[in-house]
N, C-alpha and C positions, 0 to 999 in steps of 0.2 A: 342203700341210701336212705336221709329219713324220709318220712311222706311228706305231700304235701299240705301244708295248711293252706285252705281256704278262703280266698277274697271275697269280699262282699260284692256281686254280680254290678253292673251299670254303675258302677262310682265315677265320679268327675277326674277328670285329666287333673294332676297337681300342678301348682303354680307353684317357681322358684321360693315364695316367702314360707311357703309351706313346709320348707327345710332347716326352717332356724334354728329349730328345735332336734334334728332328727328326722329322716321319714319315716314313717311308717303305714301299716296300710292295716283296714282294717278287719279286724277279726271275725269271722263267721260265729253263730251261737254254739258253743259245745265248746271254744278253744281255753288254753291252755289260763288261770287264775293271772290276774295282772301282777307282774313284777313292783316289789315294792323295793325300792333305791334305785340303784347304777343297771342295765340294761343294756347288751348291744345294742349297737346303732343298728346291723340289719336286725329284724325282731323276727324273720318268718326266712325259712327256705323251702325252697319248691322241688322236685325229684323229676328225672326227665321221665321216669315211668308215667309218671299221669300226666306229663304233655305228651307223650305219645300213646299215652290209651285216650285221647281228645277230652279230660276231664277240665285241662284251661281254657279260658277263652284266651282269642287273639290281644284283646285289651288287658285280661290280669297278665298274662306277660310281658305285656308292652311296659303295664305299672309296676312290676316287679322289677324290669328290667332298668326302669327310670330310679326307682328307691335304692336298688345296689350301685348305679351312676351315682348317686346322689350321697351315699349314706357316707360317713365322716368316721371311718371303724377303726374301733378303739381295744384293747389288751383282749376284752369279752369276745370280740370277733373271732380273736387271733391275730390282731395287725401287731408285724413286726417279724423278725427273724431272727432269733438271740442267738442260734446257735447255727445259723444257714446264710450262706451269702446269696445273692439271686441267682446264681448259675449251679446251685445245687448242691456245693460243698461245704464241708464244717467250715464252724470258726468258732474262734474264743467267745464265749459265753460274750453279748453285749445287751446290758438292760438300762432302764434311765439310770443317767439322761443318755444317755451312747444308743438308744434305742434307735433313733432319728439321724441323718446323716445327707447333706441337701447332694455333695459328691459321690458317696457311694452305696444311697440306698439303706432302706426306706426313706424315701423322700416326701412323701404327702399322705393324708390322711383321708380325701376323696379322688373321683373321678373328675367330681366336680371341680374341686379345689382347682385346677388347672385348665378345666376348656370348661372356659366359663363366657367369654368373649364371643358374641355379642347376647348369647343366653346358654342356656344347658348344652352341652354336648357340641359347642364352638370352640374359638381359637383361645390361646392365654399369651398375659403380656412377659415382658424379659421375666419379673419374679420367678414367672412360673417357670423356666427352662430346666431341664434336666439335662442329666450327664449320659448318654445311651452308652453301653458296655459298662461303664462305672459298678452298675452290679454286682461286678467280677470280682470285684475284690472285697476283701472281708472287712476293711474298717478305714478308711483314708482319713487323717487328720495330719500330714505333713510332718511327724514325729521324729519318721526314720527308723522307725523300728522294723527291722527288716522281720522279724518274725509276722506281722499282718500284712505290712504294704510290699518289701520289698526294697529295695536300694533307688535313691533317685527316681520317686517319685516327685512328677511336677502336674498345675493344672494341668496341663495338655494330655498330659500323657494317661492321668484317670480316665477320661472317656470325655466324650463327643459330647460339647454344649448342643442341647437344638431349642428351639421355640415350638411350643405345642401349636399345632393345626387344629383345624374343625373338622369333624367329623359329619358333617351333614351334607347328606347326600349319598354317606359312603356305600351305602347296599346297593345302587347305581353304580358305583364303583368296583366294587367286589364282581355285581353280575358280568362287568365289560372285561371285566380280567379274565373271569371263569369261561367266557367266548372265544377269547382270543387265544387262552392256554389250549380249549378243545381246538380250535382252526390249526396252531404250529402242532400241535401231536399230529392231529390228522395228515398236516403237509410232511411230516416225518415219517410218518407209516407207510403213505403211498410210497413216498422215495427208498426205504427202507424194502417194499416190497417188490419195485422196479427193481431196483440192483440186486436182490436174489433172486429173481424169476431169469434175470437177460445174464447175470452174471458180469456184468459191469455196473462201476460206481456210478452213481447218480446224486446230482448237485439239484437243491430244491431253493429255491428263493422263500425266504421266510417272511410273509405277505399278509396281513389279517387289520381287518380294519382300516385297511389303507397306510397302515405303519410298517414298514420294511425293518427288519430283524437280523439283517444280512444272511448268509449262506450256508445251508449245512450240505456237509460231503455224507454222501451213507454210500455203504460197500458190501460186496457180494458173503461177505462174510459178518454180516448184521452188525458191524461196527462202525462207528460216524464218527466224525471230523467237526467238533466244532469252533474251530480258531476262526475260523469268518463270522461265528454268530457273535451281534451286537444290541445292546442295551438290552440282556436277558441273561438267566444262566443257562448254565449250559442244557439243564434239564428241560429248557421250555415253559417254566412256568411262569406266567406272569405274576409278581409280587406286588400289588399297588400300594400296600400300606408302608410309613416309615418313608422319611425325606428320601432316602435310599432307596428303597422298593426293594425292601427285605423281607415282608411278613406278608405269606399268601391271605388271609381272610382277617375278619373281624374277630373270629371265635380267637386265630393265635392270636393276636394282639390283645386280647382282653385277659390271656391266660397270660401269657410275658408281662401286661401291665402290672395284674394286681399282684403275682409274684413280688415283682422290681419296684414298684411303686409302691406299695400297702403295705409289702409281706404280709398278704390275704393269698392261702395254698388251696388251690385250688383240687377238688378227687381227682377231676379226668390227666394232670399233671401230677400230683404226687399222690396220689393212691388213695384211696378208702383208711379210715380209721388209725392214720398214720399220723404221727408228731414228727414226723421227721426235722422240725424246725425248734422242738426241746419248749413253747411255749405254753404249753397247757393245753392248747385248743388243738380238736382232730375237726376234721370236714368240713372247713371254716367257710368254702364254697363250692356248692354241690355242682355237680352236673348241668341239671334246671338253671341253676342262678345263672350259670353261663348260658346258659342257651336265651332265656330270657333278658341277657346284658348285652348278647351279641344282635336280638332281634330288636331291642330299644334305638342300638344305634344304626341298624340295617335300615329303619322308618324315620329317622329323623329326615325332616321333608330335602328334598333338594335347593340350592341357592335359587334365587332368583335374579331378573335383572331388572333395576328400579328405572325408571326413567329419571332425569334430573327436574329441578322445579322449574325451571324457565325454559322455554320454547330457545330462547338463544342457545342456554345449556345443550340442549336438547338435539338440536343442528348441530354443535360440535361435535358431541357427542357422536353421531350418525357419522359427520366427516373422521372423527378417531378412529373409529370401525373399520373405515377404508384404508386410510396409512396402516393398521394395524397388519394388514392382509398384505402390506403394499411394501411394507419394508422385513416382511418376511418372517414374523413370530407366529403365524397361525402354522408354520411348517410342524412346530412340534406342540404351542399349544393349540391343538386343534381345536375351533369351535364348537362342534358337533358329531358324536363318535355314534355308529349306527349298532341298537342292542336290539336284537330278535325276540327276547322275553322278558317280561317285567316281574315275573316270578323266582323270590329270594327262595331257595331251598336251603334248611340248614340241617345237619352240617352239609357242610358245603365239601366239592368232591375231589378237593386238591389239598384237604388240612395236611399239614406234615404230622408224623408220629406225636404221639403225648398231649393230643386234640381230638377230640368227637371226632368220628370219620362212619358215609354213608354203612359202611358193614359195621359200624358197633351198635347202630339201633333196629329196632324193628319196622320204624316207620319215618320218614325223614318229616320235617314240619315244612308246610309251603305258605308262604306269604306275597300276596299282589301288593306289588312295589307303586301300583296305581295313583291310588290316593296322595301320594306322598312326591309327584310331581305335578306342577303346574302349567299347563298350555304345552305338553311337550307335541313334538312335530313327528310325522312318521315318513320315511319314503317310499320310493314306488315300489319296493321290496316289501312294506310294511314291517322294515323294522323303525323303531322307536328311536328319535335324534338325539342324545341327551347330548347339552350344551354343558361340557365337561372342561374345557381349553387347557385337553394334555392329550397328552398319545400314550403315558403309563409305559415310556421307554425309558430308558438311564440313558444319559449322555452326559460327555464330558465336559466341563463348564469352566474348564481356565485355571490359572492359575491362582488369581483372587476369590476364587467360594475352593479352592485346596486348604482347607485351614483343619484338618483332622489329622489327628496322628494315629488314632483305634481303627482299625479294617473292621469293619461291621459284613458281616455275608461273606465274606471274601471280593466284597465291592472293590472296587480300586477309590482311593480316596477323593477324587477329585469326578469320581460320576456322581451327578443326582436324579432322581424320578423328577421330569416333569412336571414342573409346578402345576395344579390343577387350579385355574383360575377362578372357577365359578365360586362365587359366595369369598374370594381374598379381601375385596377393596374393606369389608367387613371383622378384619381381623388381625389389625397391623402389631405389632410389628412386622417387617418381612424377611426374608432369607433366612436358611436353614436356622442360622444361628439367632434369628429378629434381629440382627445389627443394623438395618437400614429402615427406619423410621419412615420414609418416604416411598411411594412405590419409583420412582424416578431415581431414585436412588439405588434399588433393588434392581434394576435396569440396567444401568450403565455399570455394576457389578457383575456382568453374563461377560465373557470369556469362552475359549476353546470353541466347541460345535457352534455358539452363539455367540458368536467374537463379529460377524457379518451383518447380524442385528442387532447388535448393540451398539455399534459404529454408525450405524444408517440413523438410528433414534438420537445420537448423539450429535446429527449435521444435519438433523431436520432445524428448522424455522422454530424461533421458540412459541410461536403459534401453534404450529404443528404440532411440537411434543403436548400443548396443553388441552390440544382436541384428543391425542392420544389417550393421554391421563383422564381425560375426561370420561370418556367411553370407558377406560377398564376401571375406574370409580361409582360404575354402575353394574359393577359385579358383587351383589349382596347377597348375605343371608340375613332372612327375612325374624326378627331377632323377637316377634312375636310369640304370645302362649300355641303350647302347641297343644 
């Protein structure tokens, strides 16, 4: 991998306008003669050898990690995929303008471009939606040419509109996943080791966190049953990222994005020294960059909740809190999920294949998730309250949010992950796809498992629904420099 180039030690946090131009960061004495013309947009990559011989600080990582968020990467990067479609397979040579493709990829030119709502590494409006699976295919423009697309192809059937989310808080996120995944292995191995010790099957409630997961069978002959397990796969893992709850950690998501989004190849996915995508550029994002992309957004602080500006506001607000609990949505979005340690470890220990994983390095990097919440609450357990308002389960949600034709994970199409409320009222549009402008709207759109709350909010007093709104309109992210 190359080495790493050197930040300049104690440099200031960058502000959004700092981007106008490019980020860039800057250069220690001894570096490389200045570029005179056109320059990538990233100017510097980092190798995970010198963050795991401690040669980085916490902060040039953080800043690294923010300037590959940020950076707008252009032909010199390697953005694009002339000869690669996002899932890995050739295609017909495509260069401008066919470079660019908002249906199937590459579709944006940052990170930022897109969760930019209400500051860096937040939510984006409909513009910015993507096609998820779209990808897949090598060139969609509705031609018919069945040598690229295929026979009848139509929107739907390209891939899954979504509206981009915010990412803040998500290392919060990650750690409640990575607890819950070790809690269901754990209650599978005990039950696993009951039914070949007694030699009868043994049925285990799948329990963690307070979230029921339904039932797994294991039997005397080390094989298990899992048609009873619910809003999970069948593996156990917990998936928090992706409306779906498809992608275990930050690191895959960063790797699937800049692939699918950028066409920026990443080594730890497509190998060392490799063009496998025919555009000139090899190792267009090292190892380090990922690791320092996955830790930018692991630290992005957690939401907060604002109070409203009037003391009347303020009282309603308090009374929405209670119908909220009272007609039954805190069942799945939980207010407060209990995490035992505030310590992000990367890579993290459930990556799937073709992702940094604990045995590819020699020292894993640990980060106190501390700093980066505010006023958080602990119990008599002394774990940690984070005010999350999801259970990071899939459930079924009716027949009006069933609007996908693409199976993404082998989900079924009508589950979604748990909306996570903390830091939404800050990132509208809402519902998968952003179609409802209103959270009230977003509402009376629940269906299936949430067909019993939705109905209660819709025969409440229109007082009532506006103390509700009221209270989850003080679920922000705090859209200051960070």
């Amino acid at each position: 991998m190359p080495g790493l180039l050197l930040f300049v030690a104690g440099a200031a946090v960058l502000n959004l306008s700092s981007f106008a131009k490019g980020p860039s960061l800057t250069l220690s004495s001894g570096s490389s003669p200045p570029v005179i013309g056109e320059e990538p947009a990233l100017k510097q990559h980092i190798s995970q050898e010198e963050i795991e011989a401690g040669r980085v600080t916490l902060e040039e990582l953080l800043r690294h990690g923010r300037a590959v968020f940020a950076a707008s990467f252009n032909t010199l990067d390697g953005a694009g995929r002339p000869e690669l479609t996002g899932t890995g397979q050739p295609r017909k040579r495509r260069m401008i303008p066919d470079n660019f493709n908002r249906i199937s990829s590459p579709d944006a030119n940052s990170c930022l471009g897109c969760h930019n709502l209400p500051a860096i590494g937040g939510g984006g409006d409909n513009v910015a939606n993507v096609f998820v699976m779209g990808q897949r295919n090598p060139f969609v423009n509705f031609d018919g040419d069945p040598v690229e697309n295929g026979p009848n192809q139509t929107l739907k059937t390209v891939g899954n509109e979504r509206n981009t989310v915010s990412i803040y808080g998500a290392g919060f996120i990650e750690l409640l996943a990575r607890e819950m995944t070790t809690d269901l292995h754990a209650l599978r191995a005990a039950a696993l080791s009951h039914a070949i010790s007694t030699g009868r099957e043994a049925a285990v409630e799948l329990v963690t966190k307070g979230v029921h997961f339904g039932t797994l069978i294991c039997y005397p002959d080390g094989s298990v049953d899992a048609s009873r397990v619910e809003g999970v796969d069948a593996d156990l893992i917990i998936r928090p990222f992706h409306q779906k709850g498809a992608v275990v950690s930050l690191r895959e998501f960063s790797n699937n994005a800049m692939n699918h989004h950028h066409g920026m190849l990443s080594t730890e996915r497509f190998g060392e020294d490799n063009d496998l995508d025919a555009d000139g550029r090899v190792n267009e994002l090292t190892v380090g960059d990922i690791t320092a992309l996955t830790l930018f957004q692991a630290t992005l602080p957690a939401p907060i909740q604002v109070a409203p500006a009037t003391q009347v506001e303020r009282e309603a607000a308090a009374r929405g809190r209670i119908i909220f609990d009272r007609i039954g949505c805190s069942e799945c979005h939980i207010p407060e999920m209990p995490l035992a340690s505030l310590e992000f470890v990367e890579p993290g220990p459930y990556n799937p294949p073709n992702n940094l994983r604990p045995e590819d390095v020699n020292t894993t990097y640990r980060v106190d998730l501390s700093p980066y919440i505010a006023n958080v609450k602990r119990d008599e357990e002394g774990n940690f309250l984070i005010p999350v308002f999801t259970d990071l389960k899939r459930h079924d949600m009716g027949e009006f949010l069933d609007t996908e034709v693409i199976v993404q994970g082998g989900i079924p199409t009508q589950f979604w992950l748990t909306r996570k409320l903390w830091g939404f009222a800050s990132e509208p549009p809402f519902l998968h796809h952003g179609r409802a402008t209103l959270i009230s709207e977003a509402i009376l759109a629940h269906g299936g498992e949430a067909l019993q709350q939705r109905n209660a909010f819709a025969n409440l007093e229109q007082a009532q629904q506006a103390e509700l709104l009221e209270f989850l309109l003080t679920l922000q992210i705090d859209g200051g420099e960070q």
